[in-house]
gemmi code that builds the backbone of each chain (N, CA, C; Angstrom):
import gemmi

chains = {
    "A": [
        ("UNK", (-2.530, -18.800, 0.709), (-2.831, -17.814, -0.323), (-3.872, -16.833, 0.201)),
        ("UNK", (-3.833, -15.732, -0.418), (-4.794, -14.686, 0.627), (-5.042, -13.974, -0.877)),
        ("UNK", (-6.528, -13.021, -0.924), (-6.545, -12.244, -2.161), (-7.533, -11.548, -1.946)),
        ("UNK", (-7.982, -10.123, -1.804), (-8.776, -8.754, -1.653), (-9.752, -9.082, -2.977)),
        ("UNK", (-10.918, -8.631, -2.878), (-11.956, -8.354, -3.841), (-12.879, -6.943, -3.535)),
        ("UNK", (-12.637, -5.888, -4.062), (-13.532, -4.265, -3.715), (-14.319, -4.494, -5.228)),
        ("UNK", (-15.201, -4.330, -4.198), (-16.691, -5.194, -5.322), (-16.645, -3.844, -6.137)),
        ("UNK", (-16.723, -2.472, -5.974), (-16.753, -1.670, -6.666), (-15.544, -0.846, -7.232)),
        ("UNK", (-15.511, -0.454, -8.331), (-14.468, 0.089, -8.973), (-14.525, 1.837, -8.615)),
        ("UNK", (-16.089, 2.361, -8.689), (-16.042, 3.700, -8.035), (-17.379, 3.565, -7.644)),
        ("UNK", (-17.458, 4.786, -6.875), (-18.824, 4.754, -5.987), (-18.654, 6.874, -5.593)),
        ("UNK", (-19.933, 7.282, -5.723), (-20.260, 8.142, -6.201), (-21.400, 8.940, -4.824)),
        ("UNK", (-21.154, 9.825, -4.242), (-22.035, 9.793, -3.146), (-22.521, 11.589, -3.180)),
        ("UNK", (-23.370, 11.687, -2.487), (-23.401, 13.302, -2.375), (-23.378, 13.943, -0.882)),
        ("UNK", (-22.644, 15.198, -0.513), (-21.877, 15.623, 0.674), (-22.869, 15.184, 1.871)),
        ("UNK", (-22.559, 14.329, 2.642), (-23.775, 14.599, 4.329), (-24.385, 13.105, 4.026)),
        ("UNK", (-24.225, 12.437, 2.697), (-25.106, 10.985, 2.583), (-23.911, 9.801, 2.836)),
        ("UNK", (-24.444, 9.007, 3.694), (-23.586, 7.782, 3.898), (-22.464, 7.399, 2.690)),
        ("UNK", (-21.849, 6.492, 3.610), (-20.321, 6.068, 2.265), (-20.533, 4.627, 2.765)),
        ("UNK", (-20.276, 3.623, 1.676), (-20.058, 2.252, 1.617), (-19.441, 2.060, 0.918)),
        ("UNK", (-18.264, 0.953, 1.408), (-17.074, 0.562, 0.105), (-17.224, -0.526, 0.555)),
        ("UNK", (-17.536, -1.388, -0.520), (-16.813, -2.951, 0.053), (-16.504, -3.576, -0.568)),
        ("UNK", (-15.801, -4.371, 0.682), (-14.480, -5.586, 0.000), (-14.679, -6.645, 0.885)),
        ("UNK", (-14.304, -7.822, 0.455), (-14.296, -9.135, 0.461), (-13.133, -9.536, 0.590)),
        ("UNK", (-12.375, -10.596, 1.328), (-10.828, -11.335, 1.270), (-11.411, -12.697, 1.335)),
        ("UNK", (-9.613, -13.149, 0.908), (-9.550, -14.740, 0.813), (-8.737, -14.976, 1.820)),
        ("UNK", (-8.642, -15.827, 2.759), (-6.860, -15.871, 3.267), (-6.998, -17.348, 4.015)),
        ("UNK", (-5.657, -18.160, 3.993), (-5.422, -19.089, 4.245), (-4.900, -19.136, 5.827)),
        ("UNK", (-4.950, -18.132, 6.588), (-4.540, -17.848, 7.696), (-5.998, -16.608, 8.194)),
        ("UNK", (-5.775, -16.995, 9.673), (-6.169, -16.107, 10.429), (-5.620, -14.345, 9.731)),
        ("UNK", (-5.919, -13.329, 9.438), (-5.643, -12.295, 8.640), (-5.991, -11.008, 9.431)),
        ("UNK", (-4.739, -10.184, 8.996), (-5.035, -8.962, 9.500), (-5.569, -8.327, 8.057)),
        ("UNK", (-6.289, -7.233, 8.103), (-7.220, -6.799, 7.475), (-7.487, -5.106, 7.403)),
        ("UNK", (-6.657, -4.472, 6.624), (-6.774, -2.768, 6.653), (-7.136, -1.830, 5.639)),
        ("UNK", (-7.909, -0.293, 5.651), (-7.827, 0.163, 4.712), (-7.377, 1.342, 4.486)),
        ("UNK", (-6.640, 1.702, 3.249), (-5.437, 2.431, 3.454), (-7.037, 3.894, 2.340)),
        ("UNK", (-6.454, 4.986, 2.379), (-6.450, 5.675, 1.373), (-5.602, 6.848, 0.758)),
        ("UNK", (-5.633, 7.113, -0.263), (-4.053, 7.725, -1.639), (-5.339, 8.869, -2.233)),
        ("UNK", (-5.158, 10.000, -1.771), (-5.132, 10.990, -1.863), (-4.254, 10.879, -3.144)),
        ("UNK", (-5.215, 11.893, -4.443), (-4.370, 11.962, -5.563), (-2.657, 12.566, -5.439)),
        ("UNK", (-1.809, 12.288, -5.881), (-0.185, 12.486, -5.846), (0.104, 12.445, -4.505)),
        ("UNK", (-0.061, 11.643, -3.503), (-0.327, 11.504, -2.084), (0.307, 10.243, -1.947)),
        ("UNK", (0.814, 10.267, -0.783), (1.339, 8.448, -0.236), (-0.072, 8.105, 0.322)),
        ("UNK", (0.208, 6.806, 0.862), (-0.897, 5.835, 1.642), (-1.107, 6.309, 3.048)),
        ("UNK", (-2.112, 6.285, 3.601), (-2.553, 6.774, 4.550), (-3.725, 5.580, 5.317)),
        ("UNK", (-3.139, 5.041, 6.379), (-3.786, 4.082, 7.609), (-4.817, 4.487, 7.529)),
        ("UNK", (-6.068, 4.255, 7.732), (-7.678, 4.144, 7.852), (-7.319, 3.578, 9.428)),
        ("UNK", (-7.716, 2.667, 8.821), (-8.301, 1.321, 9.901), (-7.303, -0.127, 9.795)),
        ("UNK", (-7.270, -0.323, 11.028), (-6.996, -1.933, 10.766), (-7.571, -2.969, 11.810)),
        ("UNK", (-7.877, -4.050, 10.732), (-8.258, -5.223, 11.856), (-7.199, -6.393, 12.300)),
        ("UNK", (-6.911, -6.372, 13.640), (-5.850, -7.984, 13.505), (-6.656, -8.726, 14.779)),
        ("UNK", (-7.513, -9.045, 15.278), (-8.681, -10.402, 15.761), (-8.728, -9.649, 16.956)),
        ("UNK", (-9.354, -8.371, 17.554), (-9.388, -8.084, 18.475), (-11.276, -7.428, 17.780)),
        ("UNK", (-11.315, -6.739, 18.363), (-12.532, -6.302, 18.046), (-13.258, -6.070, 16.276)),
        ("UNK", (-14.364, -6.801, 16.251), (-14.738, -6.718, 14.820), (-15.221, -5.443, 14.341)),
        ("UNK", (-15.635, -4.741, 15.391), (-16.154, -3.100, 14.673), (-14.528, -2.339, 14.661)),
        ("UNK", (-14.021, -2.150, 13.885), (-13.115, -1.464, 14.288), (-13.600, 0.098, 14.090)),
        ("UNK", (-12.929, 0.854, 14.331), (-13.165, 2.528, 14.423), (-11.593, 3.018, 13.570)),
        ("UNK", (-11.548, 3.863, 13.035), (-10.480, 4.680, 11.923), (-10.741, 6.073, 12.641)),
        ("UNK", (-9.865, 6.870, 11.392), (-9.773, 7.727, 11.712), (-10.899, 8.865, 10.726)),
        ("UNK", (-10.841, 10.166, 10.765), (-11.922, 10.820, 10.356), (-13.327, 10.573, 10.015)),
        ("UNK", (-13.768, 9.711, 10.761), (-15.361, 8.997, 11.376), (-15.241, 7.887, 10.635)),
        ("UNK", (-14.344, 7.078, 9.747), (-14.636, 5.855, 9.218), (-14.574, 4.699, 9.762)),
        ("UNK", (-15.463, 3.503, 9.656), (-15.547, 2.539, 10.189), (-16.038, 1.076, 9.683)),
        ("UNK", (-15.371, -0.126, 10.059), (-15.236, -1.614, 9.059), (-15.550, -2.189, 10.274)),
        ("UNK", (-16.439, -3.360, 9.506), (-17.042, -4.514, 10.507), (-16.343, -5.410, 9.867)),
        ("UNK", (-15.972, -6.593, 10.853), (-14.928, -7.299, 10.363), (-16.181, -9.034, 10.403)),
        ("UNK", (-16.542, -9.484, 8.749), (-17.368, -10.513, 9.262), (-17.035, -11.506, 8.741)),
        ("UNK", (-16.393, -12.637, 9.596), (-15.912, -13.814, 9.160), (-16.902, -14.555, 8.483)),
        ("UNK", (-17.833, -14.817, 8.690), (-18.926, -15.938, 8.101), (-19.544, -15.374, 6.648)),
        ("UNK", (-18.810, -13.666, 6.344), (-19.919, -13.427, 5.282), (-17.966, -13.225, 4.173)),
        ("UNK", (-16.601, -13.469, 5.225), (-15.601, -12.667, 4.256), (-15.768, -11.742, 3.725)),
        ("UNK", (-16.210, -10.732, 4.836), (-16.143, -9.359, 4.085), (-15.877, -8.444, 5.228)),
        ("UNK", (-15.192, -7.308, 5.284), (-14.510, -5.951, 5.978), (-15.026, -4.789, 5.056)),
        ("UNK", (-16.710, -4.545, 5.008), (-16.750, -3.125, 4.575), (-16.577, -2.130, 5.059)),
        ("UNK", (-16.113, -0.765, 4.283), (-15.701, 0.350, 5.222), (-17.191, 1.239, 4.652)),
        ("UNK", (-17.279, 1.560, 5.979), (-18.543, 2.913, 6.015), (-17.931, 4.238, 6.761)),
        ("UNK", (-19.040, 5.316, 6.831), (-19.251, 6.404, 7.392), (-20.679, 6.734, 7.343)),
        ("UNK", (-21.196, 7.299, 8.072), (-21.942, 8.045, 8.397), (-22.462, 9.732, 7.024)),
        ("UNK", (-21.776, 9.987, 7.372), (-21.684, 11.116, 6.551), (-20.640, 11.646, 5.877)),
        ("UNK", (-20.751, 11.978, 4.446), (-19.643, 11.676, 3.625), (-19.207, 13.608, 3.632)),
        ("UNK", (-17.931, 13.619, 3.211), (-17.346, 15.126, 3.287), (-16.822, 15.120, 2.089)),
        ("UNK", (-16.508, 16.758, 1.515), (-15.532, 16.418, 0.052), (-14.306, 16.105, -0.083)),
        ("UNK", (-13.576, 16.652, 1.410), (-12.121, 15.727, 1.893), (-12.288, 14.743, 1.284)),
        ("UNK", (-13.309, 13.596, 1.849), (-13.111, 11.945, 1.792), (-12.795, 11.217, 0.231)),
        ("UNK", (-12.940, 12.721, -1.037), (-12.840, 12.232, -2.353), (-11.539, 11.391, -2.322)),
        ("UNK", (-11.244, 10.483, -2.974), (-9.838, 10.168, -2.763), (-10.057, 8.322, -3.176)),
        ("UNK", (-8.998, 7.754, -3.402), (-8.795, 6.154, -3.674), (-8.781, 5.364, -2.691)),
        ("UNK", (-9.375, 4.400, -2.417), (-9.489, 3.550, -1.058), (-9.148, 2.412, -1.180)),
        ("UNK", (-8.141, 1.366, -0.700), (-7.669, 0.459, -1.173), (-8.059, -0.563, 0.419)),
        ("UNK", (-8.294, -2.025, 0.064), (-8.721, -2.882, 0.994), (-7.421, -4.172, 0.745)),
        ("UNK", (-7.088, -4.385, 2.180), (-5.590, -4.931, 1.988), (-5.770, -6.049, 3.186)),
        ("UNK", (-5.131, -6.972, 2.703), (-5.377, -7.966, 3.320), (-3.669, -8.919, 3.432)),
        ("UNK", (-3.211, -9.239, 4.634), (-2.316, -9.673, 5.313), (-2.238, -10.804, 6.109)),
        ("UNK", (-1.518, -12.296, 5.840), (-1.328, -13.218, 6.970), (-1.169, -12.784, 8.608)),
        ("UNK", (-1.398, -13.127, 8.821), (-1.032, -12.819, 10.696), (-1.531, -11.548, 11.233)),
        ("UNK", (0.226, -10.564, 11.555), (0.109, -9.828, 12.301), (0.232, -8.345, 11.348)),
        ("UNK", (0.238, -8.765, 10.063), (0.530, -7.543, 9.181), (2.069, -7.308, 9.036)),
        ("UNK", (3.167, -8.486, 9.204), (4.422, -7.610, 9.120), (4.799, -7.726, 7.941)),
        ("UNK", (3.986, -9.283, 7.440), (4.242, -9.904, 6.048), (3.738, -8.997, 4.866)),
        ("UNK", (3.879, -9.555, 3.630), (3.844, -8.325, 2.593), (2.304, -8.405, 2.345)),
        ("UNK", (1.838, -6.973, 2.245), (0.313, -7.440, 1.985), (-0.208, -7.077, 0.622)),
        ("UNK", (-1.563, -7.718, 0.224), (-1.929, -7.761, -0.913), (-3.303, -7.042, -0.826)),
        ("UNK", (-2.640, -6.026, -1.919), (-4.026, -4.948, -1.974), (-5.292, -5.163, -2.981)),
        ("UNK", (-6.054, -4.736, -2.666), (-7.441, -4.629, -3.493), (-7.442, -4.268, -5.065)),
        ("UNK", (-7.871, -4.126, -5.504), (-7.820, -2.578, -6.948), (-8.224, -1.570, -6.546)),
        ("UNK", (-8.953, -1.150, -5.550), (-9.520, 0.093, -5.412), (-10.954, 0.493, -5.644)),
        ("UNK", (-10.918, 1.148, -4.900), (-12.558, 1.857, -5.130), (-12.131, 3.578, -5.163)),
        ("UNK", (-12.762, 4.508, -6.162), (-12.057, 5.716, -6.277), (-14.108, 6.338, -5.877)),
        ("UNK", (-13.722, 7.173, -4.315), (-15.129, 7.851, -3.722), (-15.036, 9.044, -4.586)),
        ("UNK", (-16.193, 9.971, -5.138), (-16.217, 10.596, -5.578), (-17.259, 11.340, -4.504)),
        ("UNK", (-17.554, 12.706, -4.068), (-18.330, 13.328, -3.281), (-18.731, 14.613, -3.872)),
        ("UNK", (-20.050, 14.357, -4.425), (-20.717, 15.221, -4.788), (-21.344, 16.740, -3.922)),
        ("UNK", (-21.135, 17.249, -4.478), (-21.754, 19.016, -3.556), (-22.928, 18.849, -3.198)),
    ],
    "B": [
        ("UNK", (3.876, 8.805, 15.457), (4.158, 7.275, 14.515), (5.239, 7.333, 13.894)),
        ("UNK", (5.553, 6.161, 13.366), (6.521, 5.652, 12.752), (6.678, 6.225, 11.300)),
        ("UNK", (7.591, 6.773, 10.523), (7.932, 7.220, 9.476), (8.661, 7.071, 8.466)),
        ("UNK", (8.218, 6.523, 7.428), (9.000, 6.062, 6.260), (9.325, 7.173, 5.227)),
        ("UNK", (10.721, 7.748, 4.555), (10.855, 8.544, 3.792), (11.331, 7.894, 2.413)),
        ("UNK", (11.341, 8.472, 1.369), (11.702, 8.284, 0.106), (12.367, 9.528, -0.666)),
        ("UNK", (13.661, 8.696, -1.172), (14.699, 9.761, -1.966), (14.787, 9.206, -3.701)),
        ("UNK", (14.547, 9.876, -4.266), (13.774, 11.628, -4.527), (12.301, 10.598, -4.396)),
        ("UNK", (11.390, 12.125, -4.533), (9.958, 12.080, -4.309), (9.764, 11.744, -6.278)),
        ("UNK", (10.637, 12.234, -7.224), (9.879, 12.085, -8.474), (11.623, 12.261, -9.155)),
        ("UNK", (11.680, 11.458, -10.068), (12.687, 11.702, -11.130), (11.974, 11.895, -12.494)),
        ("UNK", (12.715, 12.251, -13.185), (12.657, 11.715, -14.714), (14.017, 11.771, -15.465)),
        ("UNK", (14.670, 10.466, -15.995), (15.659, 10.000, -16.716), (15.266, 9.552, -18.146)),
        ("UNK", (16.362, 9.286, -19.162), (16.631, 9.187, -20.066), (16.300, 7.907, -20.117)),
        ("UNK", (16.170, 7.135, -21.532), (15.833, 5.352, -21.651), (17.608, 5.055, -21.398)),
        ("UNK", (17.690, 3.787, -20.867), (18.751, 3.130, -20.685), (19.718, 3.968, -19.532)),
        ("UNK", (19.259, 4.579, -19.257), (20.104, 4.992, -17.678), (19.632, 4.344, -16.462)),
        ("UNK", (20.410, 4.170, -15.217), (19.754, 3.734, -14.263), (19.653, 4.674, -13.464)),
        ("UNK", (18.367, 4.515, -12.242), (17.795, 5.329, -11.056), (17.449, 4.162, -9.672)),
        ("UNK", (18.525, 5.302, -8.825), (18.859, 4.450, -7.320), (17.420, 5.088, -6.675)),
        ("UNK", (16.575, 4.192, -5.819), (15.440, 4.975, -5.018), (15.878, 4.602, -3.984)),
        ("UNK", (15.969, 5.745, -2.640), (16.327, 5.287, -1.075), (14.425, 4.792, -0.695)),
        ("UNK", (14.638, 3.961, 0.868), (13.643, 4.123, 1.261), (14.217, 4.075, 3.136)),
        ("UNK", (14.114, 4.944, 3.599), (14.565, 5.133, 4.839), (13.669, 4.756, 6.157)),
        ("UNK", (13.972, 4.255, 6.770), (12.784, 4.151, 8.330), (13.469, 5.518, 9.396)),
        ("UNK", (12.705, 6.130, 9.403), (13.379, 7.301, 10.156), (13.607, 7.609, 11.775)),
        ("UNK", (12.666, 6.304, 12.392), (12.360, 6.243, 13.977), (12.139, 5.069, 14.589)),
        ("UNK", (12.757, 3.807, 13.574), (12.850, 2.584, 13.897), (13.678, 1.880, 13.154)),
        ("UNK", (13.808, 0.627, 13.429), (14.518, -0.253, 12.476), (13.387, -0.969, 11.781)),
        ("UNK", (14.106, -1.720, 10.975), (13.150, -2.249, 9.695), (13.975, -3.305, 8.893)),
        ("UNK", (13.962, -4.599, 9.710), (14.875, -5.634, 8.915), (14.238, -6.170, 7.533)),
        ("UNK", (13.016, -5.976, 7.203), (12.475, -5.922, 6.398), (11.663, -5.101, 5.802)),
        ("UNK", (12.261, -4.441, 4.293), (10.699, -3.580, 3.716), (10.646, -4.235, 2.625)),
        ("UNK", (9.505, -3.403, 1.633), (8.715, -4.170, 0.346), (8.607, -3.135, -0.224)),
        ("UNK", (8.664, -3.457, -1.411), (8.811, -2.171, -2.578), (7.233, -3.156, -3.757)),
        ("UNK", (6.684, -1.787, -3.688), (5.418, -2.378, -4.553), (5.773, -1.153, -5.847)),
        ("UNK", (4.815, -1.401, -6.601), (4.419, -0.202, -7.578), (3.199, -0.443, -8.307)),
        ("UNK", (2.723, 1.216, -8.783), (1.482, 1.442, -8.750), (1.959, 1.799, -10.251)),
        ("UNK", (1.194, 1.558, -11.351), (0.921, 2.415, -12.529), (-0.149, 3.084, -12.622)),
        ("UNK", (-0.581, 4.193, -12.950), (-1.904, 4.985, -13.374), (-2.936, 4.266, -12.726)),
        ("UNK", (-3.969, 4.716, -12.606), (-5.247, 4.029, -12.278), (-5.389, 2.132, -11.909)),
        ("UNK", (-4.132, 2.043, -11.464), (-4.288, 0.681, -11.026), (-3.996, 0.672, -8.827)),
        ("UNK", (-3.426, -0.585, -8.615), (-3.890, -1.069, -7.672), (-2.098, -1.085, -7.400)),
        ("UNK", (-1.782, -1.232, -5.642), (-0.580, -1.473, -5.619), (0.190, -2.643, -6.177)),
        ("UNK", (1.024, -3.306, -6.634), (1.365, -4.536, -6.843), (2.911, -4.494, -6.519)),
        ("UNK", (2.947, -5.682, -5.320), (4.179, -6.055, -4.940), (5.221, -6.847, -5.485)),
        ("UNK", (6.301, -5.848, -5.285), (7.520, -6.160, -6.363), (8.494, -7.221, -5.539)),
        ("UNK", (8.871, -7.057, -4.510), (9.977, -7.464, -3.793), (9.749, -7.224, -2.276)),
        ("UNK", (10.441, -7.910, -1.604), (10.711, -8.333, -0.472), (12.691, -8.025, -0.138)),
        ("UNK", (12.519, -6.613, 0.686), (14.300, -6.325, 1.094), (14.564, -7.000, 2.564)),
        ("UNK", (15.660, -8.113, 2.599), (15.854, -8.587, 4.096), (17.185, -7.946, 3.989)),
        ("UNK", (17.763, -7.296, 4.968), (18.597, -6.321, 5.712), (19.750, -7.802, 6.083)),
        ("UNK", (20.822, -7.459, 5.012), (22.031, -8.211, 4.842), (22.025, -9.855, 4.877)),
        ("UNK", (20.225, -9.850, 3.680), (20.742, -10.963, 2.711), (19.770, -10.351, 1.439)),
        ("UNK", (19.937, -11.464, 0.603), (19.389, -11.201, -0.851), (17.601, -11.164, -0.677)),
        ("UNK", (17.631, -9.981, -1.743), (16.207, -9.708, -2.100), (15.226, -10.821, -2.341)),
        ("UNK", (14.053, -10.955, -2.254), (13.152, -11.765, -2.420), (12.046, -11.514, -3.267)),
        ("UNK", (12.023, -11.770, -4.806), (11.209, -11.231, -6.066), (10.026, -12.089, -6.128)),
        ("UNK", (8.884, -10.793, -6.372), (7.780, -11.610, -6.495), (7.875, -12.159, -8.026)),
        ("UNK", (7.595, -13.384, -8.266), (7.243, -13.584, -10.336), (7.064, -12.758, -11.362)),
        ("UNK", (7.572, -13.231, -12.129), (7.175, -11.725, -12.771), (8.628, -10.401, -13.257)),
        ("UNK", (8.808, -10.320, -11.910), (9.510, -9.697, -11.605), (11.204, -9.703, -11.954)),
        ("UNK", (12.020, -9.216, -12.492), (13.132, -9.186, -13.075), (14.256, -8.922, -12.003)),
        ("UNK", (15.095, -9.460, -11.142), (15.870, -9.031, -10.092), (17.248, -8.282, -10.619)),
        ("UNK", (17.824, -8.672, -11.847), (19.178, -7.914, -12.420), (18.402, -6.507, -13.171)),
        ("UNK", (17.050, -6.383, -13.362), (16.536, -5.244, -13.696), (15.939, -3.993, -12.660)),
        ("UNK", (15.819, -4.764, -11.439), (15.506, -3.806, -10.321), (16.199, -4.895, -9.146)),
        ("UNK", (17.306, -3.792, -9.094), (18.180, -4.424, -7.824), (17.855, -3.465, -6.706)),
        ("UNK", (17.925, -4.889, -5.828), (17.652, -4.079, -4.483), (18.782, -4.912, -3.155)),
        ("UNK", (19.151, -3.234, -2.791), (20.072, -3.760, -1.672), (19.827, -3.259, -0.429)),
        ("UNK", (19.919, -4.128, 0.597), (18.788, -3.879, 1.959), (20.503, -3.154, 3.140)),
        ("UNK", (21.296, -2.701, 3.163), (22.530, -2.610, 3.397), (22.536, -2.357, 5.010)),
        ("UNK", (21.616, -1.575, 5.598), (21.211, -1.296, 7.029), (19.981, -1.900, 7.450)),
        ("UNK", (19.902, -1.130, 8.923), (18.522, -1.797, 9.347), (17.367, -0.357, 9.477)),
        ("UNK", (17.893, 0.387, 8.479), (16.943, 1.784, 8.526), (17.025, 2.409, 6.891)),
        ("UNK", (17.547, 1.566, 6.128), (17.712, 1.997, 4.518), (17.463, 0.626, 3.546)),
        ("UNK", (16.837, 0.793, 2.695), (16.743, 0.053, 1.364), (16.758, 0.758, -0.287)),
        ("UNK", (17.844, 0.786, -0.882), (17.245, 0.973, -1.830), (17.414, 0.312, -3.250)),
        ("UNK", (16.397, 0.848, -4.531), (16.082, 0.348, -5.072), (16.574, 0.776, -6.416)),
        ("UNK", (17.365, -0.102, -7.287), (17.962, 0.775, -8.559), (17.421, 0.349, -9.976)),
        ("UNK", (16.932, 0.455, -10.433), (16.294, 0.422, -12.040), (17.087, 0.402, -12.499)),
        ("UNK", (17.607, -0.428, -13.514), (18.872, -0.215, -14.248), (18.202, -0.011, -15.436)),
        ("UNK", (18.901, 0.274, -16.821), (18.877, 0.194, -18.149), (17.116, 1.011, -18.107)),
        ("UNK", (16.758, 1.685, -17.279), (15.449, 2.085, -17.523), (14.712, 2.490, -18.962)),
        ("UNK", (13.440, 1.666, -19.324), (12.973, 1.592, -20.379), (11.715, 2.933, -20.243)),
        ("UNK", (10.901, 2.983, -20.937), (9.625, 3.750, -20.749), (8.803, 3.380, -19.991)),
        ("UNK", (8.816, 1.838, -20.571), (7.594, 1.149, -19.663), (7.766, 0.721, -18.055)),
        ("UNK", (8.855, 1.543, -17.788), (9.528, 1.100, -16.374), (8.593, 2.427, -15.693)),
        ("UNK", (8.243, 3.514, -16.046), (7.805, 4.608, -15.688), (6.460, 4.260, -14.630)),
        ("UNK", (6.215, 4.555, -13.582), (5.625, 4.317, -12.338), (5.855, 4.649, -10.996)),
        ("UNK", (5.112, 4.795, -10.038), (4.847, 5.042, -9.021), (5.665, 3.985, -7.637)),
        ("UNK", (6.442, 3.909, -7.175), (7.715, 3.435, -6.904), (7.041, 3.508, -5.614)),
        ("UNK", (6.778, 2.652, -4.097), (6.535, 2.892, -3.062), (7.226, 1.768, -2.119)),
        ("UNK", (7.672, 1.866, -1.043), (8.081, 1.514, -0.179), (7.421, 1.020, 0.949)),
        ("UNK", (7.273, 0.012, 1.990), (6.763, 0.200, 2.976), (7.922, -0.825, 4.417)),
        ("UNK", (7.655, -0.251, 5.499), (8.047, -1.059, 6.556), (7.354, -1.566, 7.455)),
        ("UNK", (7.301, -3.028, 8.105), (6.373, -3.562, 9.137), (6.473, -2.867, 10.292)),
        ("UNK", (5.472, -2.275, 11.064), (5.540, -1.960, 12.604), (5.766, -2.990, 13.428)),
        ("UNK", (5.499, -2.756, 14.401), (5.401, -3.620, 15.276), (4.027, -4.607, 15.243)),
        ("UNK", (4.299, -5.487, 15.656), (3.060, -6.493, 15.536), (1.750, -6.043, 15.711)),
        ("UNK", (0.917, -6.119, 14.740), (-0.665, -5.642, 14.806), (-0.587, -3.894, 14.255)),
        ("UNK", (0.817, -3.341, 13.849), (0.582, -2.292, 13.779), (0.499, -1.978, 12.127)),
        ("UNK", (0.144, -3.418, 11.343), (0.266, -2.886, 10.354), (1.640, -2.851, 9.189)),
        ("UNK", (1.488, -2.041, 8.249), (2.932, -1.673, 7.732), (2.883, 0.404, 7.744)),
        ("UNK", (4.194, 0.944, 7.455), (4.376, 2.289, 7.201), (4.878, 2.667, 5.664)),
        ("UNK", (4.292, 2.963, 5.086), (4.266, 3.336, 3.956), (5.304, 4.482, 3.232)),
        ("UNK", (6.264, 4.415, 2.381), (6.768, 5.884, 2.281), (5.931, 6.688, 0.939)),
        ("UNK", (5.824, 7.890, 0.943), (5.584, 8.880, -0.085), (5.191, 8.709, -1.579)),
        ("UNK", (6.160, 7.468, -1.971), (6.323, 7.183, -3.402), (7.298, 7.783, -3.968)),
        ("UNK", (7.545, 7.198, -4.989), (8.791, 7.951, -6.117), (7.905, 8.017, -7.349)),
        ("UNK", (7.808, 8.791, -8.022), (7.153, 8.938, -9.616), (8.401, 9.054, -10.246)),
        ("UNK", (8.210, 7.497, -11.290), (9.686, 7.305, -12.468), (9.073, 7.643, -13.920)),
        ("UNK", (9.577, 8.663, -14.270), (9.382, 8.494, -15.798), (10.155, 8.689, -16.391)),
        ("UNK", (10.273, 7.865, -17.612), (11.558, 7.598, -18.530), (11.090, 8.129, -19.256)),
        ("UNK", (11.681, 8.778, -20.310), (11.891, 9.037, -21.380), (11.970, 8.506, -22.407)),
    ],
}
model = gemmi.Model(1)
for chain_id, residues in chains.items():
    chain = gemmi.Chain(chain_id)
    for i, (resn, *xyz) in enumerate(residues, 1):
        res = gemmi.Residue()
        res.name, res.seqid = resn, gemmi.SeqId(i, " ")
        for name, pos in zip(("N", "CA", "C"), xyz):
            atom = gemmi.Atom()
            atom.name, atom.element = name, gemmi.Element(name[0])
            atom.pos, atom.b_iso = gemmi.Position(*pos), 0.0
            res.add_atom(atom)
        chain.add_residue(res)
    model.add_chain(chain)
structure = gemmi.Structure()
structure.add_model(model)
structure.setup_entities()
């Protein structure tokens, strides 16, 4: 059994100040571990993913998840937040290698203040 | 990368009609995809499991003579709503496994609203 927890429902930042989202998993297997984000009327869009190779992973448009087994948690950060980055962030969590069906978070919806 | 499409991007039908959704792999094969759906301000939730020439695999919950799904190739799945109600109205998404470690590919979505 495997199951996502995004401790926050929204999170609220202002343009140039750090971003933190986090999430927590359960999984009964070794787990791949990704985060997608849905741009309003938008499909899903790859972030990041972890499958047991390096725990810092690196994404794309400066975002980045530490992958920490002992605490079960994959938060996603940045550095400095943009008004692009407004958008829904979902934390998804997968047996193995990710081919299996995965089970998403609820979401965290970033909001980026001027 | 790898590319998942979806036919149509948005319908809207009448109550009690049915709506076929494609979900295509456009640059690979895909013996397996998964059809989730999203309502409003919620979270994805997975509907089914398509294996490519055998029977669908329903998560609980889930109604299989109400959303049939037929996996017929190894680059198409789709998905038909039958007797569509109101409350069937949602965000319809698709996805296919990459290759190992790569994740899954996601298609576009379908937006269903009934009438």
């Amino acid at each position: 059994a495997q199951s996502v927890t995004q401790l926050d429902s929204h999170v609220s930042v202002s343009e140039g100040t750090p971003v933190l989202l986090r999430c927590n998993y359960s999984s009964s297997y070794s787990p791949s571990l990704f985060w997608y984000v849905q741009h309003p009327n938008k499909g899903l869009q790859l972030l990041l993913k972890y499958t047991s190779a390096a725990t810092l992973v690196k994404g794309i448009n400066g975002f980045e998840a530490e992958f920490k087994k002992s605490e079960t948690s994959f938060h996603l950060t940045k550095p400095s937040a943009h008004m692009s980055d407004a958008a829904e962030y979902f934390c998804v969590v997968s047996p193995g290698t990710g081919r299996r069906a995965l089970t998403f978070g609820s979401g965290t919806r970033l909001q980026v203040q001027p | 990368g790898a590319v998942v499409s979806q036919h149509p991007s948005w319908v809207i039908c009448k109550s009690g009609t049915s709506v076929k959704i494609e979900c295509r792999s456009l640059d690979f094969q895909a013996t397996t995809m998964f059809w989730y759906r999203q309502f409003p301000k919620q979270s994805l939730m997975l509907m089914a499991t398509s294996n490519e020439g055998s029977k669908a695999t329903y998560e609980q919950g889930v109604e299989k003579d109400k959303f049939l799904i037929n996996h017929a190739s190894l680059t198409l799945s789709t998905l038909t709503v039958t007797s569509a109600h109101p409350e069937d109205s949602s965000f319809y998404i698709c996805s296919a496994p990459g290759l190992a470690g790569d994740g899954q590919f996601f298609g576009p979505g379908t937006r269903l609203t009934v009438l």
